[in-house]
Residue, then its C-alpha position, 0 to 999 in steps of 0.5 A: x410475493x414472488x417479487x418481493x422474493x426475488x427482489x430480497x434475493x437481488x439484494x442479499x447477493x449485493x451485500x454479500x458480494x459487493x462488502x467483500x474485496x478479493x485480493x490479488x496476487x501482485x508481481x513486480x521485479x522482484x518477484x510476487x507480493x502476494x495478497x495485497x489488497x490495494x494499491x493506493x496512488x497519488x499523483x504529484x504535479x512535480x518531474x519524476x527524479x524530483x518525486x523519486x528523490x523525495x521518497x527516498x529521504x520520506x523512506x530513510x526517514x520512516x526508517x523503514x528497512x530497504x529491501x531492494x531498490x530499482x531506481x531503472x523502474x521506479x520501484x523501492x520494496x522494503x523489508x518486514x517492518x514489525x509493529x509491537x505491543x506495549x513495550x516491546x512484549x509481544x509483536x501485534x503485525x508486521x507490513x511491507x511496502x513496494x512503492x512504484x514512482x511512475x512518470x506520467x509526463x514532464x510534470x506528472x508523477x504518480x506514487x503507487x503504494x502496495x502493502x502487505x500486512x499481517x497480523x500475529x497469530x501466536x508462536x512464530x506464525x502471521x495470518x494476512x490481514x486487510x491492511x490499512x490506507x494509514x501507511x500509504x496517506x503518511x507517505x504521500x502526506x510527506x512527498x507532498x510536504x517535502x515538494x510543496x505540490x499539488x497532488x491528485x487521487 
């Protein structure tokens, strides 16, 4: 019985701690992004200029608003982007990228994309939300169409 406890025990601590992910509390150059969950990365078979110059015409594309660009480091942090509800009514959440390109060699480019996402709460206030992979896989499926490369997690 007492096994059986423990063993119960053993199991309720797993599912409580390994469901949950805790967030960090990033920095780059431009200061701390504070509660990113995860930093999704791809690695393109391309030379790193190449790789930068294609995600900034996939950034101007998008849209997205600049918010800083540090092309010495490899890094491009964008502006709030606000998502809205039917017709414009109301806001439902609002994201930011910091995109890092990092040269891992000649032919060897990794992508890290770290979002912070909130969501609306009411008023003029944002309460932080898990954010989802949806924004970095349309950025890394846009790099890849445009360098026509392979690419790896």
């Amino acid at each position: 019985m007492r096994k059986i406890f423990v063993w119960m025990a053993c199991l309720t601590l797993f599912a409580v701690t390994g469901c949950v992910s805790v967030p960090i509390v990033a920095h780059d150059s431009f200061g701390p992004i504070v509660k990113i969950h995860y930093a999704p990365s791809r690695v393109f078979s391309a030379p790193a200029d190449k790789v930068w110059d294609t995600l900034m015409d996939v950034i101007e594309k998008r849209k997205d608003p600049i918010l800083a660009i540090d092309s010495e480091n490899g890094v491009v942090q964008t502006d709030w982007v606000v998502e809205w509800w039917l017709l414009r009514i109301s806001p439902v959440t609002r994201y930011r990228l910091n995109i890092q390109v990092i040269q891992l060699s000649e032919l060897e480019t990794e992508v890290v994309v770290r979002i912070q996402e909130e969501k609306h709460a009411g008023g003029g206030d944002w309460e932080y939300t898990l954010p989802t992979e949806k924004k970095a896989s349309q950025i890394f499926r846009s790099i890849r169409r445009r360098l026509r490369c392979k690419t790896r997690p």
